[in-house]
N, C-alpha and C positions, 0 to 999 in steps of 0.2 A: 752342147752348144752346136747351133747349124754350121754349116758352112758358110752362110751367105753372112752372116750375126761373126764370124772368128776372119771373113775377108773384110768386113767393117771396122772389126778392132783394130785390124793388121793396119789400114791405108789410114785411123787416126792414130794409130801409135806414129807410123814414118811421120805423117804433116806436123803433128806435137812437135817430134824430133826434129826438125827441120825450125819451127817455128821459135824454140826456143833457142837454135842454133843464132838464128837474126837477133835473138834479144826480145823476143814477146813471151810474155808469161802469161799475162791475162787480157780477156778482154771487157773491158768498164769492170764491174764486178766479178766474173766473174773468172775463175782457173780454167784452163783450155781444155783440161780433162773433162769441165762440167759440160760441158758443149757436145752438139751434135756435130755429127761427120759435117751434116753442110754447111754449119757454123763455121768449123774447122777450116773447112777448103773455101770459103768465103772471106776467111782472113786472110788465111795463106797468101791467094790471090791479090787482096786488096797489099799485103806486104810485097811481093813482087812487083806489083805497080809503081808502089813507094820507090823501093832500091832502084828500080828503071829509073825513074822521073827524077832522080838524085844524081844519075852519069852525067 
């Protein structure tokens, strides 16, 4: 495995971990593992918006 493919797992493993911390498991269909990195950090984001716009 490259380096650049084992720094892509690494930053969706943390946003997983994080995302599941909030309470998100999936999105519509599908489990957050099945997702792409941009996927990933496209939810991530849109969930930090959320918890903002909730204070």
């Amino acid at each position: 495995m490259g380096q650049l493919s084992r720094a892509v797992t690494r930053r969706k493993e943390k946003l997983i971990q994080k995302l599941l911390a909030l309470g998100v498991y999936k999105k519509d269909e599908h489990h957050l593992y099945e997702l792409t990195l941009s996927e990933i950090e496209t939810e991530y984001q849109n969930e930090r918006n959320r918890m903002k716009a909730m204070r």
